[in-house]
Phi, psi and omega in degrees: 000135175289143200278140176311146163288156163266173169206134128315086187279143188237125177183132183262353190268085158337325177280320181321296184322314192279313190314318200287347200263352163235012141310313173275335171319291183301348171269022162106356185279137182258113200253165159217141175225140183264117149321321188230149192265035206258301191265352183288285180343304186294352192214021158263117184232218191286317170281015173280128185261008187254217189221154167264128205215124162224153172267169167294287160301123207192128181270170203013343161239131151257225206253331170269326167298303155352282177309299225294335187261319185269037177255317199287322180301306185194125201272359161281330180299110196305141161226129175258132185231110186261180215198143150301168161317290156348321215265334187324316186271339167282297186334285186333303197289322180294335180274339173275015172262345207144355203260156191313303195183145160243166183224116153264151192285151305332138156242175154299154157235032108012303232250284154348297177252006144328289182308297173316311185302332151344278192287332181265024186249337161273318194279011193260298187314320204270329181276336180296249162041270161344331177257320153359280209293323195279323152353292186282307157272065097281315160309316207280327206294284199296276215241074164348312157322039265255129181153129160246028167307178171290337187278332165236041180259301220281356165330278193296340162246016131327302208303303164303315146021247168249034183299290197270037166247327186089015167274157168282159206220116179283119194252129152229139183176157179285191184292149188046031186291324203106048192287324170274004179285329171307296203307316199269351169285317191295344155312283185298335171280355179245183189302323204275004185304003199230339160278161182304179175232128190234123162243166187192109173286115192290329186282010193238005196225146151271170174009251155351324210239305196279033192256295183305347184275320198294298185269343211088171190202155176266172180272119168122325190313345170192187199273121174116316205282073203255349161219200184238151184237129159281140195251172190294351182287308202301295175310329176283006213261120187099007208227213170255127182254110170272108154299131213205130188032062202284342190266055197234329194291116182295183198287328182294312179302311172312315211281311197294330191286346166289338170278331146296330158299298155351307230210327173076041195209152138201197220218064193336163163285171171057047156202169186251342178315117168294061189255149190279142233205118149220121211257117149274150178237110196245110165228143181229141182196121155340324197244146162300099187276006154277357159245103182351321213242346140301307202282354209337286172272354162256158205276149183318300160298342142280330146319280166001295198271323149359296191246112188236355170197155188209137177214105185273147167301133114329114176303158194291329195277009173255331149238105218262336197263344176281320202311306169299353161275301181305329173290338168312287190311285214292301165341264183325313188269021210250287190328301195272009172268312205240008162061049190242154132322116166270121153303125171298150174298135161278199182285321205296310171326283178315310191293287190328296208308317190250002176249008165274153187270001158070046177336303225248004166071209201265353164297303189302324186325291182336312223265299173322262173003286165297315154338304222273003172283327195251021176090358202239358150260133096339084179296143189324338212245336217269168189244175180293171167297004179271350188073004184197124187285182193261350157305283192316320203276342176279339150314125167347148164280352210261331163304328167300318196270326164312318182277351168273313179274342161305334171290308150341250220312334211265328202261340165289337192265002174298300176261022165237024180036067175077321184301120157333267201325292167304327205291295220277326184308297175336301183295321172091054176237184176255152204303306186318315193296332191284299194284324172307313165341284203318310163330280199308336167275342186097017183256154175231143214297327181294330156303014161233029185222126142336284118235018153331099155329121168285157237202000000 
């Protein structure tokens, strides 16, 4: 059994307090309840993972003074606020300040726990994101490489591997996987770590340019050539040197860098000068240069000497359970970059994260991610940042709360891969109550199952 949400009940009307407490007890709530919101207080903090239900009228903390205190402790935590008729225009205020949903007396309780499961399906959503986020910078202090699937535990202790033997590392992997976040760990984990890190996109330089980044050049050595340069090998010398789209490299360039792997030496244009290099070399390319008809113009015997270790990248869509940490990372680092609020993600949202395949990788994530910080992405089924389009707002309330909850239901049987049984635990509803649902929206359950039997 899934453990019950809490709710904070707040009432100074005793009979009120025991009616409601066990209204909601019976929908499935583990409730405690308070006279003052005095005795709430003492035992609410930043981690309450459930919801606060107060009444308004209230001596010395009313109902609004309340909010007003659990806005500074943590302005995510949802509060429901009841309220007389009299009470509507303070209510009102309260909700544009912030607060979840007010109810007036007499209600259904019905109404009531509609709202709560409501609120409390937002606040499961504002703390996963939060512990997401904190995840992800922990990872980012150690390990950049950000992920815990099985594909990327054994990544990352390859890496330890082979960070401190000093062989050369062929990287594979499609556009935007991380190949130089690889390139720059076998760095920093290994004795060269105290040396430069040189990196050089080969596919970014023409012809002409990249023989001089590469080797260096003397003053005088071709036309343009008006001091001496050092190149990017020389420079890399005691460090790492990263080739980035090595299958990019013309071909007069490919011969000398094989003499340099080779020989550990190398040889500026406009001099007979020899100099010893000492280097790691780490290339990474997009295409499989062990296969003839991917590899097309580089030469074989450099692939060869290359690949003395090969460490392939895992595409984002081979591991899906990595997405929401990596968006975590990227949100949070979007936020403090573009000096925005992160908004939890929605169930709609979530849905987008793991079933699209992300051609462009932990790059496509990135990019998605600041958009969707700055207000300017959308999933098809998702509503604006406002939480709600100007369709949906025209719609009836009792149709809104149908598509909220159908949404609910759609993101619970999501993450419960289908199973009835967990699904139902979740909602804290009763089974009947649950396949009626399902009717009345039009959802249907095996399309959230793998294969799973219901249960």
């Amino acid at each position: 059994m899934s453990e019950a949400i809490p709710v904070f009940l707040i009432d100074d009307d005793k009979d009120l307090l025991k009616a409601t407490k066990q209204t909601l007890e019976l929908a499935g709530f583990s409730v405690s309840t308070f006279s003052a919101a005095t005795e709430a207080l003492k035992d609410l903090n930043a981690e309450f993972s459930g919801v606060v239900v107060s009444d308004i009228r209230m001596p010395h903390i009313d109902g609004l003074q309340l909010f007003d205190r659990i806005r500074r402790l943590d302005e995510d935590l949802p509060v429901i606020l009841i309220t007389g008729h009299g009470d509507i225009p303070m209510a009102v205020k309260a909700i544009q300040d912030g607060a979840y949903d007010f109810i007036t007396k007499p209600f259904a309780a019905d109404r009531l726990v509609q709202s709560v499961h409501r609120a409390a399906e937002k606040r499961r959503l504002v703390l996963d994101n939060r512990s997401l986020r904190e995840a992800a910078e922990q990872a980012q202090g150690d390990l950049p490489l950000i992920g815990q699937t099985p594909a990327i535990e054994r990544l990352r202790a390859t890496l330890r591997q082979i960070a401190d033997t000093d062989v050369d590392v062929l990287v594979t992997g499609e556009t935007g996987s991380g190949k130089e976040v690889v390139a720059s760990l076998l760095h920093r984990w290994s004795r060269r770590s105290k040396g430069n890190f040189v990196a050089l996109n080969c596919g970014a330089l023409p012809e002409t340019v990249i023989e001089s980044e590469l080797f260096g050049h003397e003053a005088g050595a071709f036309t343009g050539a008006q001091k001496k340069r050092i190149g990017r090998i020389e420079h890399a010398s005691g460090g790492t040197l990263f080739l980035d789209e090595i299958e990019s490299m013309p071909a007069s360039a490919q011969v000398q860098m094989l003499r340099v792997l080779e020989m550990r030496e190398v040889t500026p244009l406009g001099t007979n000068e020899v100099r010893p290099v000492d280097l790691r070399v780490v290339a990474a390319a997009k295409v499989d240069l062990g296969d003839p008809r991917e590899r097309g113009d580089f030469r074989e015997d450099l692939y060869y000497r290359l690949n003395v270790v090969t460490i392939s990248i895992p595409p984002l869509r081979d591991r899906r359970d990595d997405i929401p940490l990596l968006f975590a990372h990227f949100t949070e680092r979007a936020a403090s970059r573009f000096k925005r609020p992160v908004a939890a993600p929605s169930p709609e949202l979530l849905r987008h994260l793991k079933s699209h395949n992300w051609p462009g990788n932990v790059r496509e994530l990135s990019h998605f991610a600041e958009r969707f910080v700055l207000g300017l992405e959308a999933t098809p089924a998702e509503t604006p940042q406002n939480g709600m389009g100007d369709k949906e707002a025209s719609l009836p309330l009792p149709a809104r709360v149908d598509r909220y909850e159908a949404d609910i239901i759609r993101e619970t049987l999501t993450r419960n891969d289908g199973d009835v049984r967990r699904t139902i635990e979740t909602l804290g509803i009763p089974r009947k109550t649950f396949y009626d649902k399902l009717q009345r929206h039009g959802i249907e359950r095996a399309a959230f199952s793998s294969s799973k039997p219901e249960n």
